[in-house]
N, C-alpha and C positions, 0 to 999 in steps of 0.2 A: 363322130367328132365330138366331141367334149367342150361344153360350157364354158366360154370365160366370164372375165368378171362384169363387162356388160349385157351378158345375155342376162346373168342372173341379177344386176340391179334394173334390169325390162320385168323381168320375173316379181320384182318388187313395188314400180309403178305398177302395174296389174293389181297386184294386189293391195295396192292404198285406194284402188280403184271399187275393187270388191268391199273394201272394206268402210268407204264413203256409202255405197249403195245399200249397204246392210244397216247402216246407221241410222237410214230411212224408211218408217214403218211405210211400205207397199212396194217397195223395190229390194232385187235379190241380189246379191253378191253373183251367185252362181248364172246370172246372165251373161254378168260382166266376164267371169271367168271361160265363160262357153263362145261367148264372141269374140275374147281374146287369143283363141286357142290354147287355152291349159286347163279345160275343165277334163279331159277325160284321162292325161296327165297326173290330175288331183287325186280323181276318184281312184286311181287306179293302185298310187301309192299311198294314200289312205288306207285301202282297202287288205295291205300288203303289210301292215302295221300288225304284227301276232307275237306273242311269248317267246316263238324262236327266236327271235332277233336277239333276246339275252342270251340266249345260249350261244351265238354269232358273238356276240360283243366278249364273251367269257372265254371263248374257245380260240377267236380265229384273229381278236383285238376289235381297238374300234375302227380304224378305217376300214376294215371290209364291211361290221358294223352300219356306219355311217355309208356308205356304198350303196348296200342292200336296202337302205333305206329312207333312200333318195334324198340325203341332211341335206346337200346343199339347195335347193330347190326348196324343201317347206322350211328351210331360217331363211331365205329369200324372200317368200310367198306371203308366210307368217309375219315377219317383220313389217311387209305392208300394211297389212288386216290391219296388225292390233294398232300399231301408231294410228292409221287414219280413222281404226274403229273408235277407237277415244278420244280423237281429237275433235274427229268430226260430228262424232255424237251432241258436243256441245254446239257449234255451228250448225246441224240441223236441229236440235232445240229452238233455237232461235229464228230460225228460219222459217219454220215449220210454223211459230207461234206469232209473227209479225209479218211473214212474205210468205202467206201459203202457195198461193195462187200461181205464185213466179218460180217457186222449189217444185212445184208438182209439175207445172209446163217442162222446166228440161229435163225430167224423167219419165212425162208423157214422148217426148222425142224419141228419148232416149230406147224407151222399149218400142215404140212403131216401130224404127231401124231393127231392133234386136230381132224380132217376130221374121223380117225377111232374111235375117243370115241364119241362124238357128232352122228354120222353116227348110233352105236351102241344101241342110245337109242330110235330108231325109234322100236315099238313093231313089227309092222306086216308090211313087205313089200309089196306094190301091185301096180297096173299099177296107182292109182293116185299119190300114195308116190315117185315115179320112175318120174314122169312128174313132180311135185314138186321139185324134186332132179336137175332135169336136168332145169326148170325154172329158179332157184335160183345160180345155177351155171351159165345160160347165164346172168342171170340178174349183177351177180359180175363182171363179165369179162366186159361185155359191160361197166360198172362204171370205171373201173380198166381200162378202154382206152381214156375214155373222157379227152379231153385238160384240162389244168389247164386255168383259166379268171384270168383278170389283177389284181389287188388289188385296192382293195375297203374298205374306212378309214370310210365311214357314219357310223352314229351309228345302223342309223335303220338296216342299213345289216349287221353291227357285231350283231344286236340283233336276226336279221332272221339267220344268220351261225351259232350262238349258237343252236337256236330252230333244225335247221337238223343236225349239226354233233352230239349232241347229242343222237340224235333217232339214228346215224349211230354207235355208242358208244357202247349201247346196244343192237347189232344185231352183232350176231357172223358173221365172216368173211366181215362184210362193216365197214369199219376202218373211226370211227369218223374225225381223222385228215385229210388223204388223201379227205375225203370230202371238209374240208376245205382247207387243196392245192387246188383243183378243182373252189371250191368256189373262190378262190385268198383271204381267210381272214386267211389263216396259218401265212403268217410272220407278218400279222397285231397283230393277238393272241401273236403270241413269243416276238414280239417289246415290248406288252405291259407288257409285264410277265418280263422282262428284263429290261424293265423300270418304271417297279412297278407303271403302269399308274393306277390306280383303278377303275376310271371311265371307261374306257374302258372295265374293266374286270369283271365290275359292270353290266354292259349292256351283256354283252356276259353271262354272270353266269344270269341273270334274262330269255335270251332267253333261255339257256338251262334247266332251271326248268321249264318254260312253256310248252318247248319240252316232255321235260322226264314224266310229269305229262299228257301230254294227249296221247303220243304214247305207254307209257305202258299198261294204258286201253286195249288200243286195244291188246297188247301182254298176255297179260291174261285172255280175250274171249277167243282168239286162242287157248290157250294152253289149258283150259277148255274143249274147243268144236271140238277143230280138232288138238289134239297132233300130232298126227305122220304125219300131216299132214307137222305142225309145225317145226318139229325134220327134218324132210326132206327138208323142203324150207333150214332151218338155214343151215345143210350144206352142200349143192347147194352153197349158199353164200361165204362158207367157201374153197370149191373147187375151186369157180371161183375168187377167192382172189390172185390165186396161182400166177398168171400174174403180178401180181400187186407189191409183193414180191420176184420175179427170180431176184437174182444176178447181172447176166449180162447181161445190158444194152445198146444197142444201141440209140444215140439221133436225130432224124431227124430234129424236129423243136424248136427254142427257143424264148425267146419271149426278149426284152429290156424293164427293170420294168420302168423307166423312161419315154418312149415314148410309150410302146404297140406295138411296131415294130415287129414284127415277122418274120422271117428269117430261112434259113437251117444254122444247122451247120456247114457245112464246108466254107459257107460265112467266117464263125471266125478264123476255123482251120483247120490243116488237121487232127485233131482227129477226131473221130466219137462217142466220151459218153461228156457228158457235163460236168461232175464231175473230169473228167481226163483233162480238159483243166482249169477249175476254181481252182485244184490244184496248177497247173501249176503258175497259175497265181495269185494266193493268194486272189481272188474276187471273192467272193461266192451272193456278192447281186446286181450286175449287169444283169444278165440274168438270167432266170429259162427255165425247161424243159416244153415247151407245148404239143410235140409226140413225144411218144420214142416204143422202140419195145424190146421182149426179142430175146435173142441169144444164140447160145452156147458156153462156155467158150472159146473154140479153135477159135470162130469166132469171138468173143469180143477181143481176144489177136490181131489177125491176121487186124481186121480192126483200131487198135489203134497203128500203129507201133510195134507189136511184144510185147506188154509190158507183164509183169507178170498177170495171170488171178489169181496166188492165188486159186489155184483148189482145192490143196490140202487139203490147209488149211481151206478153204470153207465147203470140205464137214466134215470135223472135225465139223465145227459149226454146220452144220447141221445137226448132230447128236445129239452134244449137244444139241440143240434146242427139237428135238424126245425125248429124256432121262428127261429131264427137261419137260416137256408133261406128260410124265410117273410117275414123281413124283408127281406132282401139281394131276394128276387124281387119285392117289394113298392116299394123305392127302385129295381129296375130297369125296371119297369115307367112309372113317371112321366116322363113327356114335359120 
């Protein structure tokens, strides 16, 4: 049976879905899409994206064209992304820099819920799926620790950060963005998204269709030839994300974007999170975090002068975040 036009504007809250998550450095689009049921839908026609298709479109016209290569579905999918990816980019800016603690809780929810439905679709559990499991979870954590590198404006490395946070995009629990924090080409990306620079987003959008067209290949052998294999590495990843996303924060080292300097925090302040002194101070692009560590809510207060950890209200989010899980695998679920 054939799509109408509400399956395919479902197709596109999805992906304004994926596309809010991706605009958050430590959370992955490709969770959203896996709990929603259209991730292996993605990969598959992604992967199916080859040079014949012009000789399709030359020979046979474009609606067979456009048929073979599933248009209605990625102008669906895609329309979501990129709208919420630019919109929401600036709303998690803001977020991210004045309500850390509140934006990380409901996508700490968010992924504890994901970790049990993703988990769920592994058919047979056995000691390789278990090694898998716990692989893909040391593999995220280890990510989820790495310093962030200074920023880097070449084109060819915005062209190379496009090609990996891509691939990081659509792999549940390794969050495209935070790749690029890592990378040091996050606030290059947003500068340019903010300043409607095109060339630069022209380059970045070319590396990541290069990315996305050869790393999906490989994700649809996989899933072909070793699903549960697969379903197990995914979340591993999506466990070991979990560091990555904890609330509260401890900062040890920062860096000066201007010079590369790198420094302890308490050189600056007597705070101890970087976020609670760049409030303070109204200067969000003087320094960034290069090693921070998680804490528990009572020691985040107690290392920051006493201040509000917001517990309460925290785990409210994070619930919300679990509940919202629940729905999203509930509408991907229906036929």
């Amino acid at each position: 049976m054939g799509r109408h036009f509400s399956d395919y504007l479902f197709i596109s809250l999805k992906g304004m879905a994926m596309g809010a998550a991706d605009a958050v450095p430590g959370v992955s689009g490709g969770t959203i899409a896996l709990i929603a049921g259209i991730y292996q839908e993605l990969i598959t026609t992604i992967s199916n994206i080859k040079p014949k298709l012009i000789t399709t479109l030359r020979k046979e016209g474009f609606n067979t064209f456009w048929k073979e290569l599933n248009g209605n579905f990625l102008l669906a999918l895609l329309s979501g992304i990129i709208i919420s990816f630019v919109s929401f980019m600036r709303v998690a800016k803001y977020l991210i820099e004045y309500h850390p603690i509140l934006i990380w809780s409901f996508f700490f929810g968010l992924i504890i819920a994901s970790i049990y439905y993703v988990g769920k679709q592994v058919n047979t559990w056995s000691l390789l799926t278990t090694i898998a499991l716990l692989a893909g979870t040391a593999f995220a954590y280890y990510i989820s620790t790495l310093p962030s590198l200074a920023s880097n404006n070449s084109n060819f490395f915005l062209f190379f950060a496009g090609a990996i946070a891509i691939c990081a995009m659509i792999l549940p629990g390794i969050s495209g963005s935070f790749i690029l924090v890592v990378l040091g080409a996050y606030k290059t990306l947003s500068d340019a998204i903010n300043d409607w620079d095109f060339k630069r987003l022209a380059i970045f959008a070319f590396g990541a269709v290069v990315g996305l067209l050869s790393f999906s290949k490989i994700l649809k052998w996989l899933f072909k030839h070793y699903y549960n294999l697969t379903m197990a590495l995914l979340t591993g990843f999506i466990v070991g994300s979990l560091n990555k996303i904890w609330p509260w924060k401890i900062t040890e080292t920062v860096m000066e974007k201007a010079t590369g300097n790198m420094m302890p925090l308490n050189d600056l302040t007597p705070l101890n999170t970087l976020s609670l002194f760049q409030q303070q101070t109204h200067n969000f692009d003087t320094y960034k975090v290069v090693a921070e560590k998680s804490v528990l809510p009572t020691t985040f207060s107690n290392m920051n002068g006493n201040i509000d950890a917001h517990t309460i209200t925290a785990v409210g989010l994070m619930i919300l975040g679990f509940v919202t899980i629940l729905a999203l695998e509930k509408i991907g679920s229906k036929k």
